[in-house]
C-alpha positions as CSV (number, residue, x, y, z in Angstrom):
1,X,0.0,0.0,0.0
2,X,1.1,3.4,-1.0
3,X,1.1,6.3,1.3
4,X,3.7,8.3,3.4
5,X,4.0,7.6,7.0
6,X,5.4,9.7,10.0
7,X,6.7,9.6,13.9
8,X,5.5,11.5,16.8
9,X,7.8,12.7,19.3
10,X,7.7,9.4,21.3
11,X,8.7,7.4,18.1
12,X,5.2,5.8,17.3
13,X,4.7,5.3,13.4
14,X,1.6,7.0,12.9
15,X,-0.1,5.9,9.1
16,X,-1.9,8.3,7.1
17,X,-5.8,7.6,5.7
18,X,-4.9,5.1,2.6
19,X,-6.9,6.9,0.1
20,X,-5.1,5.2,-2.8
21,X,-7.8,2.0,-2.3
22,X,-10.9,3.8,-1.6
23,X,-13.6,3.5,-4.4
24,X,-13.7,6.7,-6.4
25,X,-11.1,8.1,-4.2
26,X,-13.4,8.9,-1.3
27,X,-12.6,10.0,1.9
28,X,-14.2,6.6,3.7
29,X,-13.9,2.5,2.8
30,X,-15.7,0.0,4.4
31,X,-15.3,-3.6,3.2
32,X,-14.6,-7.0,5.0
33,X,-11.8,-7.6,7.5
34,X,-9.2,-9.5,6.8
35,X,-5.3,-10.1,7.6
36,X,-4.3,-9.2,4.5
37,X,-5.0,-5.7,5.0
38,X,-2.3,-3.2,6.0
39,X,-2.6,0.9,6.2
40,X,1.1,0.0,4.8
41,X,3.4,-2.3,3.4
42,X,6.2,-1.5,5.6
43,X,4.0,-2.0,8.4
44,X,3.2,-5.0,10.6
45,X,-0.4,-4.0,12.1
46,X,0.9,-6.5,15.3
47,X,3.1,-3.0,16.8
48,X,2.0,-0.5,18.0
49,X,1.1,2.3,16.0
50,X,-1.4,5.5,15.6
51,X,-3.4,6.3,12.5
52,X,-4.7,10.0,11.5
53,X,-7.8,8.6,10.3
54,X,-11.3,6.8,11.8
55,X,-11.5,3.3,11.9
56,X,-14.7,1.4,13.4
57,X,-14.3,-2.8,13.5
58,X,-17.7,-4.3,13.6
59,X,-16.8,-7.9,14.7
60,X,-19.2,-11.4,13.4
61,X,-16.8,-13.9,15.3
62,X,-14.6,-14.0,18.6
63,X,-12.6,-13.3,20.9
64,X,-10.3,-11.1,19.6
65,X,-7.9,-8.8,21.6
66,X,-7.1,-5.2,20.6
67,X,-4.7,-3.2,22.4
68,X,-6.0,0.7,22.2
69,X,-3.9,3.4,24.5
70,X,-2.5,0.5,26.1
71,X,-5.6,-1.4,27.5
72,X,-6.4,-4.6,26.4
73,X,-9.9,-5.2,25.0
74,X,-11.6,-8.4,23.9
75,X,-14.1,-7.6,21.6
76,X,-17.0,-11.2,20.2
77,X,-19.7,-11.3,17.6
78,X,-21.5,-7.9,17.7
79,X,-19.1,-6.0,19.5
80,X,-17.7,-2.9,17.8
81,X,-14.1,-1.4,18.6
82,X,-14.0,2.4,17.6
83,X,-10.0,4.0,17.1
84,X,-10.5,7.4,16.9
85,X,-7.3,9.6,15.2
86,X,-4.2,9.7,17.3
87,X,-5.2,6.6,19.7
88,X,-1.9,4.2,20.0
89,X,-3.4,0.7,18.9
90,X,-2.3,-2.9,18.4
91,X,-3.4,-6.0,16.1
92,X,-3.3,-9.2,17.9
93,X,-1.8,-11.4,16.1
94,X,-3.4,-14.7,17.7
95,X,-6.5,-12.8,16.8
96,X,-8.6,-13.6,13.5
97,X,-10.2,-10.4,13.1
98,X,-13.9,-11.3,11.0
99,X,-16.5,-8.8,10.1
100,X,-16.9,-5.5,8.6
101,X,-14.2,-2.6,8.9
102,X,-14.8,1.5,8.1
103,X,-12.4,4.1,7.4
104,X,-13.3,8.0,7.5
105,X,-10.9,10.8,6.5
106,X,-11.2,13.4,8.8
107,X,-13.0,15.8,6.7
108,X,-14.9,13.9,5.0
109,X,-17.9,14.8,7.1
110,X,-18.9,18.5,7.4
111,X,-18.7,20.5,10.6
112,X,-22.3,20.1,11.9
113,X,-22.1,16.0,11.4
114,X,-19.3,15.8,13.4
115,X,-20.4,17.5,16.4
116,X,-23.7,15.8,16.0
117,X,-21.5,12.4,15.8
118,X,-19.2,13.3,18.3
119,X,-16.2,11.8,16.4
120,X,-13.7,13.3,18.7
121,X,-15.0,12.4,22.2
122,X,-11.9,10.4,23.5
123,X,-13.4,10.3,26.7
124,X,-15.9,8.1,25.1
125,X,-14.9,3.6,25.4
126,X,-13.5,2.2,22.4
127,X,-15.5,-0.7,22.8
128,X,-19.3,-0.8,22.6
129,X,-21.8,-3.8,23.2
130,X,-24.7,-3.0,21.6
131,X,-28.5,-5.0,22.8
132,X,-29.8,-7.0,20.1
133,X,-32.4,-4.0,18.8
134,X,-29.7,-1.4,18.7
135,X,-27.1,-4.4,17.0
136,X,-29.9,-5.2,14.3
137,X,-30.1,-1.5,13.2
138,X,-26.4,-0.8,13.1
139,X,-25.9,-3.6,10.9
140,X,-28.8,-2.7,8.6
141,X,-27.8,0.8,8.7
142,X,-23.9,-0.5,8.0
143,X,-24.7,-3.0,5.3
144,X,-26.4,0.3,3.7
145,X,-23.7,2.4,3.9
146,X,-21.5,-0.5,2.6
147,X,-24.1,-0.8,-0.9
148,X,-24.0,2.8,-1.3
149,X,-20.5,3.1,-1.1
150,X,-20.0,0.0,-3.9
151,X,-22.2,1.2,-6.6
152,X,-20.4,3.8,-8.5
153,X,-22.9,3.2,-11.4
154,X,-26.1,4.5,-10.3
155,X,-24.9,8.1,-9.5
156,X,-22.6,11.0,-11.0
157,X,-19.6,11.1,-8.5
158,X,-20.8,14.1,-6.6
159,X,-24.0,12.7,-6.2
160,X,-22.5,9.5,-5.0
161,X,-20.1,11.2,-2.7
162,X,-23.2,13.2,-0.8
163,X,-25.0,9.7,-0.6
164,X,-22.1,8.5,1.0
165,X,-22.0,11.1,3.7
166,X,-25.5,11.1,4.0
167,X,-25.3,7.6,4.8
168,X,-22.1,7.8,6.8
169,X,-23.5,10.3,9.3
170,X,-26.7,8.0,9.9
171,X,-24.6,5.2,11.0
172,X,-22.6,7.4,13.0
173,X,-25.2,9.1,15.1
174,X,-26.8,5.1,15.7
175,X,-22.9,4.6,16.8
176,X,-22.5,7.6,19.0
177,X,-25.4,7.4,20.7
178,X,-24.4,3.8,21.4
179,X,-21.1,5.0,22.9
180,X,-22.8,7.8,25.0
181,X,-25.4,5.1,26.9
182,X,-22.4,2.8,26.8
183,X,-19.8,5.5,28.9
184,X,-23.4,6.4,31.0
185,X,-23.7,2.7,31.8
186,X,-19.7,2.1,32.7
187,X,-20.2,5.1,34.7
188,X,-22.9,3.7,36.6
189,X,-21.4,0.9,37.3
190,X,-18.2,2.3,38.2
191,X,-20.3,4.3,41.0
192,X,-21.3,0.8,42.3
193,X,-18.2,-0.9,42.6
194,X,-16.9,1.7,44.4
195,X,-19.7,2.8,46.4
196,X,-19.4,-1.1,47.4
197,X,-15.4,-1.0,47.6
198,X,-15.4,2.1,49.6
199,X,-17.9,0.2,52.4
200,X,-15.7,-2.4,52.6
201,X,-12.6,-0.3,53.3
202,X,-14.7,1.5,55.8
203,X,-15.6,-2.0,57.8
204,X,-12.2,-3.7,57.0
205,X,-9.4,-1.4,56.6
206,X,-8.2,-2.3,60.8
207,X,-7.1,-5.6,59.2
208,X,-7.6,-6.1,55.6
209,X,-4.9,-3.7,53.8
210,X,-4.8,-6.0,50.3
211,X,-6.2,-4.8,47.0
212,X,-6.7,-8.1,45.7
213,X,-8.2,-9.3,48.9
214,X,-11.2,-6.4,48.3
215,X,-11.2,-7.4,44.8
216,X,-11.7,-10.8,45.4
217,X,-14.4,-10.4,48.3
218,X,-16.6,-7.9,46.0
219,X,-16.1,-10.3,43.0
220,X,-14.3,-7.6,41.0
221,X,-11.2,-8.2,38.8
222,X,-8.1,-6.2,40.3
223,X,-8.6,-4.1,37.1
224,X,-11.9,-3.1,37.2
225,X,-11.7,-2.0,40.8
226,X,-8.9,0.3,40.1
227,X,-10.8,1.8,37.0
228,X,-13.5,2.4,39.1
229,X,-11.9,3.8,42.2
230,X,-9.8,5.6,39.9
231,X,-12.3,7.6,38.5
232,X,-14.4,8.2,41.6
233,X,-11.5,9.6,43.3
234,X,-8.8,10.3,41.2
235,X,-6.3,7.2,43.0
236,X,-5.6,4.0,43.7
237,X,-7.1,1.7,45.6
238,X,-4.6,1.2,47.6
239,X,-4.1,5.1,48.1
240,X,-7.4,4.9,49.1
241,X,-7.0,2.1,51.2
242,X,-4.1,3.6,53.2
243,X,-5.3,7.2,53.2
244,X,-8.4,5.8,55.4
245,X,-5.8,3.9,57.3
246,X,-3.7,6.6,58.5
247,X,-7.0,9.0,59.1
248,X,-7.6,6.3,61.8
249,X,-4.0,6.4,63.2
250,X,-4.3,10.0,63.3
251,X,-7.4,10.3,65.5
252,X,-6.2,7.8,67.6
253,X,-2.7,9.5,68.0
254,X,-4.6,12.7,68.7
255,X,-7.4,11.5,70.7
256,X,-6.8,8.7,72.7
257,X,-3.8,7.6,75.4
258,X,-2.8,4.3,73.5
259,X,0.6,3.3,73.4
260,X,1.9,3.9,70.0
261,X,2.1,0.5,69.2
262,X,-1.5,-0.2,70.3
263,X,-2.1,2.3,67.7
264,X,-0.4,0.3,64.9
265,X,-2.0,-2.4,66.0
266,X,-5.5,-1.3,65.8
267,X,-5.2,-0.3,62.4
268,X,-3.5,-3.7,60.8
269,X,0.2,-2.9,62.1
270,X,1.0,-5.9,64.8
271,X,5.0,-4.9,64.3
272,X,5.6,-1.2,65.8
273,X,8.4,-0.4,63.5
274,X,6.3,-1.3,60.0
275,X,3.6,1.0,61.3
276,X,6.0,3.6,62.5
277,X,7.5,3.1,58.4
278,X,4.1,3.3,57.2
279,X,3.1,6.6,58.8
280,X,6.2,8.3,58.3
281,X,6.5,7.6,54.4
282,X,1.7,9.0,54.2
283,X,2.9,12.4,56.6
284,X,6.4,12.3,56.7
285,X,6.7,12.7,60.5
286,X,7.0,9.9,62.8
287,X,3.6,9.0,65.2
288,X,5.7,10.3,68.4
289,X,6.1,13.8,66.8
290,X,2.3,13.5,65.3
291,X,0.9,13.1,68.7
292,X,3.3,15.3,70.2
293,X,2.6,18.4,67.8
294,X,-1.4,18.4,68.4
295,X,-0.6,18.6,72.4
């Protein structure tokens, strides 16, 4: 495939759109996926790379894992994976990739269609699960676009190329509206787990200081707890988890007469030094000067 390429600043080959093997020389393509497609010759789609262009990947078969900004999704049979311009992504190559795959040229859309579409809302998931009733009218709406974009008999070339956009924007605004419930519902859900993770820090955190432990008690993966806590409060988990552990060793330092290793103890530090290293390293004083500042 002809077409130039480039590097950002942090080295990653990013691949222009491949208009050399659109139909009439649009700015879009949509056809079936297969492995022996490249955006170029010199390039093995199993690195990482960026592209400047749209790319949605409707998938009929599965599993099949697709690294995008360095988080591994697995994508089935009616999922659809969107890379938006810029995003670092990554082939599997133990994947077979099966279905239908778009391109779009920024530009090829006027203004108002692409605020309506939101084609630049990278705080939007790449990877949408649509119900059956919104699955069945992307894939009608797809397989449309995909006829309209193969006849270049029935229509002049202009005519053809507004047809095109027409139909384009249609099965975008299905798509985005897809990806806006889909980032509502991930939201939701993210409020849950850590609604429920941040209960069982507040019961547990005296002698349960593990990640994994929560994870595994709340029937989270390690991964999706973080996510979650992550974007509820802007850390970890386990930030969170010690945070609430050294509030507790503060109040007690402050408020009560207990022996400083009592104190460790009641918060999950049977060893006086560890929680002596512990506190020092959250407030950088020691629990003797702590408790000795506040009286």
């Amino acid at each position: 495939m002809a077409g130039r390429t480039g590097h950002d600043d942090e080295g990653i080959r990013t691949f222009p759109f491949p208009v050399d093997l659109s139909v009439g020389g649009v700015g879009m393509q949509v056809g079936p996926m297969g492995t022996d497609r490249a955006w170029h010759a010199d390039a093995p789609l199993d690195r990482v790379h960026r592209i400047d262009f749209h790319v949605v990947l409707f998938f009929t078969h599965g599993p099949v894992r697709h690294m995008v900004d360095f988080a591994e999704y697995e994508a089935t049979a009616g999922d659809v994976l969107w890379i938006r311009p810029g995003q670092v992504h990554r082939f599997s190559k133990s994947s077979e990739y099966r279905g239908t795959v778009l391109a779009m040229q920024p530009g090829f859309l006027p203004r108002a269609a692409v605020e309506a579409t939101g084609l630049y809302r990278y705080d939007l998931p790449p990877l949408l699960r649509p119900d059956e009733a919104r699955l069945a009218a992307l894939r009608a709406s797809l397989t449309h676009l995909q006829r309209e974009y193969e006849d270049t008999a029935t229509l002049p070339p202009t005519l053809h190329t507004s047809v095109l956009r027409h139909s384009l924007t249609a099965f975008l605004l299905r798509l985005a509206h897809l990806a806006a419930s889909s980032a509502e519902a991930v939201r939701r859900q993210a409020d849950t787990t850590f609604t429920l993770f941040r209960d069982a820090v507040e019961r547990d955190f005296a002698t349960n200081h593990s990640v994994s432990a929560y994870a595994d008690a709340l029937g989270y993966s390690r991964r999706t707890l973080v996510r979650a806590v992550r974007a509820a409060t802007g850390e970890t988990p386990k930030g969170f988890i010690d945070k609430r552990v050294v509030l507790e060793a503060k109040r007690l330092l402050a408020h009560t007469d207990l022996p400083i290793g009592r104190v460790g103890a009641a918060v999950g530090f049977p060893d006086p030094a560890n929680f002596s290293k512990f506190f020092h390293q959250h407030t950088d004083m020691t629990p003797a000067a702590f408790r000795a500042e506040l009286r």
